[in-house]
N, C-alpha and C positions, 0 to 999 in steps of 0.2 A: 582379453575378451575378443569373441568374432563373430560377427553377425553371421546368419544362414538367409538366403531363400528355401520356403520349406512348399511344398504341396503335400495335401494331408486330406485324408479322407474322416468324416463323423461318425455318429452313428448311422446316421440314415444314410448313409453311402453317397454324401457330397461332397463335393473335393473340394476346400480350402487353399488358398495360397496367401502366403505372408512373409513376414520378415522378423525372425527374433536374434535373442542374442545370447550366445553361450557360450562355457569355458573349452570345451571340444563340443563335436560331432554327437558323440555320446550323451554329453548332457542336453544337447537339443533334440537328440532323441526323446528325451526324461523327461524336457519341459513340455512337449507336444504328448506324449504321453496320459501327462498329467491337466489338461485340457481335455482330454478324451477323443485325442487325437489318432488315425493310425497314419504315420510316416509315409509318402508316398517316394517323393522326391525331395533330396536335402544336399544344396550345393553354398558352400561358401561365398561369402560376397568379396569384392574385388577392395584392398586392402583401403586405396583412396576413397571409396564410397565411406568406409568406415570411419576416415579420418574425418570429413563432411558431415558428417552428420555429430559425430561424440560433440562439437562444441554446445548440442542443445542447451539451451538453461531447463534447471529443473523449476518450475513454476507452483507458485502456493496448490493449488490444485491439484496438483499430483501429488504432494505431501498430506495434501486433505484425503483424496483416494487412497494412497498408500496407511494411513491410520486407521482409515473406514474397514481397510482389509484384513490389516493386521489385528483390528477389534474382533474383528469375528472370526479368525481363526483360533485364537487366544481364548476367546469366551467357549468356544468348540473344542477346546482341550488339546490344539494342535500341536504339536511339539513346536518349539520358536525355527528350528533348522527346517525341518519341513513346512511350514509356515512362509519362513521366506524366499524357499522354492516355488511357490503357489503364487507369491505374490509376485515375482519376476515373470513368473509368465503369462501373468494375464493382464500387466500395465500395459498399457500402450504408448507408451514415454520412451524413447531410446535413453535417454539419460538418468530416467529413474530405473531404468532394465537393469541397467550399469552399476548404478551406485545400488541396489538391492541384492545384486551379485558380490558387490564389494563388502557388504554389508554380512551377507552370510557367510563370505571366506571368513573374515574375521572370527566369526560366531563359532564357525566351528573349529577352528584355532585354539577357542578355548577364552576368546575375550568375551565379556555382556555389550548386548546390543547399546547398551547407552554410552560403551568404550567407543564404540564403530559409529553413532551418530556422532561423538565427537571431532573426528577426523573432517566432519563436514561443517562445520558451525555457521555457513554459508544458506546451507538448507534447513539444518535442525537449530531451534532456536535451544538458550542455556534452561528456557522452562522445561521447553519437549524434553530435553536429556534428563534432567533431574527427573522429572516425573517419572518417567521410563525406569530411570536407578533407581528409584525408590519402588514403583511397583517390581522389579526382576530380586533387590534384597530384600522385598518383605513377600513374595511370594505370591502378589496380587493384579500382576499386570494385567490379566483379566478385568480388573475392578477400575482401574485407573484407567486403563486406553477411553471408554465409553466418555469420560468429563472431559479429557482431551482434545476427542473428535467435535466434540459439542463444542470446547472452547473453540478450535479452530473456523469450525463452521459459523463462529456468530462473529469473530473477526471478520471473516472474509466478507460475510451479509452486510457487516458497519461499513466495512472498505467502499465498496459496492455502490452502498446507499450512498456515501457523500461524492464518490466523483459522479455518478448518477445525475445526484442533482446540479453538481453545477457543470453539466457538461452544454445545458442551454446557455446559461449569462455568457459563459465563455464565448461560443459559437457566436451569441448576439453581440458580445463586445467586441470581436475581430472583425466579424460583418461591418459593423459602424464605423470601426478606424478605417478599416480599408475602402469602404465608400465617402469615407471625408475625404482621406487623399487621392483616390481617381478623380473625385468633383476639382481639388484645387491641384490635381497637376494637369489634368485633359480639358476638364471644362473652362474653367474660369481662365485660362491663357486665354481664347475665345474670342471672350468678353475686351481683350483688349487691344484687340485689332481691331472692332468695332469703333471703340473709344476713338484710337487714333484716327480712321478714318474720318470719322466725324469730327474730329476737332476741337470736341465740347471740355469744359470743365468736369473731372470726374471727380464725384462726390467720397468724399472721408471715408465712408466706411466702404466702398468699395474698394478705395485704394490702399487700404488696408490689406483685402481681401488679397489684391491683386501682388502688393505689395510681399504678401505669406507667399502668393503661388511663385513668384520668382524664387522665393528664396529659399523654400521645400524642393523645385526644378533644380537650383546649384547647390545646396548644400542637406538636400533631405539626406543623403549618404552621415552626413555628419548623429542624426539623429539615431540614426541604426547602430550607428559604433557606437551612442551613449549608450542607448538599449542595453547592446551587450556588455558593454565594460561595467559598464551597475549591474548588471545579472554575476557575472562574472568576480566581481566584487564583493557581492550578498553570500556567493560560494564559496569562495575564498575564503572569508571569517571561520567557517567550520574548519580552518585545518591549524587553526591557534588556539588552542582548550578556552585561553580567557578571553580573546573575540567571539568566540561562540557562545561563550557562559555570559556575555553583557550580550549578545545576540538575542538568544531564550530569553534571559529576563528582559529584554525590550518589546518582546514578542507577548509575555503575559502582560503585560499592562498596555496591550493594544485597544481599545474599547471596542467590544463585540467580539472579535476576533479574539483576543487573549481569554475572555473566558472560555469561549468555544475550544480553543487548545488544552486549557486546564482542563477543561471535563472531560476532554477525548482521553485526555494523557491518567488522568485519575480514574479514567474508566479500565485502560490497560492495565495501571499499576493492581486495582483491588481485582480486578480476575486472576489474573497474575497470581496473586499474593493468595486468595481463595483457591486457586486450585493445588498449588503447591501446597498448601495447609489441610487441604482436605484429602492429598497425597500421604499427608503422614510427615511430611519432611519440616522440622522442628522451624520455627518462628526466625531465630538472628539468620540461618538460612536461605530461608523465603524471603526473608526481606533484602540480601544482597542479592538474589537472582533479580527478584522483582525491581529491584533500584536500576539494574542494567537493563531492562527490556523498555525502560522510558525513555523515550528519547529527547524532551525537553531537557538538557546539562543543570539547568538553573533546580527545576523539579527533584534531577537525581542527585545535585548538592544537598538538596534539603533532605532529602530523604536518607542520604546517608548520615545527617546528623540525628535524624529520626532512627537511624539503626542502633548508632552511640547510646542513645539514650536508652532504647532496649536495651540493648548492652547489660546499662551502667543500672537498671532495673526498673526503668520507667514500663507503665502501662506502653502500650502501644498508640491507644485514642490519645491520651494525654501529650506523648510526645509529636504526635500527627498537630492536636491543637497546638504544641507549643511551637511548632515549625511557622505557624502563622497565616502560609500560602496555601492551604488544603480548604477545598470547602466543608460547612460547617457539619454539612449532613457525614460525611465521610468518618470524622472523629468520633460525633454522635454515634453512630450505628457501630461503628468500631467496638466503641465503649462498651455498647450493648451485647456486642457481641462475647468482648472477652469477661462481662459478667454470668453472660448464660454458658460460655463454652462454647458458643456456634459462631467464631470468628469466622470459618471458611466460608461458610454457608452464606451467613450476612454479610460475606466480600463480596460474593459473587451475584448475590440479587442486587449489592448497591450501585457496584458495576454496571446490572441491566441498567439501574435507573437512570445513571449518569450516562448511558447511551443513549438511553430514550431520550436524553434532556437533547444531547447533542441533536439529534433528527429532528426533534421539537424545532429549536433553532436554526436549525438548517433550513428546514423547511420556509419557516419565514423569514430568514435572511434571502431564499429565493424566491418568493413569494414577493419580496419590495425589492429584489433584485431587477426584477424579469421588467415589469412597468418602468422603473424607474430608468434604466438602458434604454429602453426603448423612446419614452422621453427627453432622453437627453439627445440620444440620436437623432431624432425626429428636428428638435432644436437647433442642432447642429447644420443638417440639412436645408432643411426649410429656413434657417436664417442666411444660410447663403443663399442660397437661390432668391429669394424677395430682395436682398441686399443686390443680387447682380441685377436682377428684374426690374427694380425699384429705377437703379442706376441709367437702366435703360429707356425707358418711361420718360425719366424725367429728361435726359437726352433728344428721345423725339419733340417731346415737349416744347422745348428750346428753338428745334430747328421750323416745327410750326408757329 
């Protein structure tokens, strides 16, 4: 691949300047063309600029864009090769330029597009692919991209919403530690030069206080190394399937927190499972893509004994209830679903609901997050300061 500087004139006879990326000269003719561009000036970029920039990450966003496009060339009848011509040149991504270039060598080699998002499994998750396969063998990709785009679009919105809200507690919580210890390594040392000067008997809970500040001045470093070696620790368990699989499961039986996991996690699994089913792509299927896209271990153990049991010919609600760790509504509606026939359908609205519930939660988990920080904070604060206050008070006190 190599990038150009291009100047290009419009329609209206304004000259454009930019930067794209092509397999020769000639195709950056074609891609500029195909913008409705005319070529003015088109000079190759210098080989290390190119090296600089390829490391881009491709970002959910650009894969959300790039389905957004690829819907609506597909639904417009656009051949899939000329389709991904259009879509390379009108990304703004150097890296999705890239891998959408890459994408349609392949294509026109003679592989299907869901071969070529293979080679990527970094960007295209194993739902995206499968759907993809199944709408290019049943002749519907038109039909399927549209649920796709939506799926992805209401991930991203879920994402969104929860670091959203706790990006206050957060901020409030770091505020708070780091003004505890500016008060006990700046201020309260202070306080004890005073003391000494004066001579007086210093009271218990000050010398407590004072007592912390020495020992946060000589060994606060000690504190930070635990910090990280427990962060560092907590990580570590992911790279032993059975530290991480007592990991997960220690994590749903966290009170508040474990549910709020389960429902996130059960909200992924039935979209999941609901879109690949309303893809057309058969059930024991669905249910192994859908078991890897959770990323709770403990979750996708059960679930793969919930696929055994499809398997072996169980309903699907039945073996979801028999797993025991699903909630109740998820089997229920299940059940329902595979009496009426509209298991996909009733996946993917239970899903909504199990999101709703998650932001329900959120919501007032931040909502008695937000006060409650702040009180403790305040607590924190304000009991040192009256404690050193206090201290001193009763010092003058003394000396009149």
């Amino acid at each position: 691949m190599m990038n150009f500087n291009y100047q290009a004139c419009d329609a209206s006879g304004n000259v454009q300047s930019g930067q794209l990326s092509a397999e020769s000269e000639r195709d950056a003719v074609r891609v500029l063309q195909g913008r409705q561009l005319i070529p003015v000036k088109l000079e190759a970029v210098a080989e290390k600029n190119t090296d600089r920039r390829r490391g881009k990450k491709i970002r959910a966003s650009d894969v959300l864009d790039f389905t957004n496009g690829l819907r609506t060339l597909t639904e417009a009848r656009v051949p899939l090769d000329k389709a991904l011509r259009l879509l390379e040149g009108i990304t703004e991504s150097l890296a999705m330029q890239q891998l959408v270039m890459a994408m349609r060598k392949d294509v026109k080699e003679g592989r299907s597009l869901a071969d070529a998002m293979e080679q990527r499994p970094d960007v295209f998750s194993k739902m995206y692919i499968n759907i993809v396969r199944a709408g290019e063998e049943g002749g519907i990709l038109h039909k399927l991209l549209p649920g796709l785009a939506d799926f992805l679009e209401t991930s991203a919105k879920n994402r969104q919403a929860i670091v959203s809200a706790m990006v206050y507690p957060i901020v409030l919580l770091i505020t708070g530690i780091i003004s505890v210890f500016l008060l006990l390594v700046f201020v309260i040392p202070q306080f004890a030069v005073m003391f000494e000067d004066a001579g007086t008997e210093v009271p218990a809970s000050a010398a407590f206080l004072l007592a912390l500040s020495d020992f946060i001045k000589s060994y606060g470093w000690l504190l930070i190394v635990g910090v990280v070696a427990l962060v560092y620790w907590w990580l570590m368990q992911d790279r032993d399937p059975q530290r991480k699989l007592r990991k997960d499961a220690l994590l749903l039986r966290v009170p508040l927190m474990g549910k709020l996991l389960l429902y996130r996690e059960c909200a992924v699994f039935a979209r999941t499972l609901g879109a690949l089913l309303g893809a057309g792509i058969p059930l024991i299927r669905a249910l192994r893509v859908s078991r890897e896209v959770v990323g709770n271990t403990e979750l996708s153990r059960l679930l793969h004994r919930v696929e055994e049991d499809v398997r072996g010919g169980s309903g699907l609600g039945i073996a979801l209830e028999r797993a025991g760790a699903f909630p109740t509504l998820l089997h229920q509606l299940v059940a329902v679903g595979e009496e009426s026939g509209r298991t996909g359908s009733i996946l993917v609205q239970t899903a909504e609901t199990f999101d709703q519930n998650v932001k329900n939660q959120m919501a007032r988990l931040v909502a008695a997050l937000q006060p409650g920080l702040i009180l403790i904070l305040g607590i924190a604060v304000g009991g040192i300061t009256i404690t050193m206050l206090s201290a001193v008070f009763s010092m003058n006190a003394v000396e009149f």
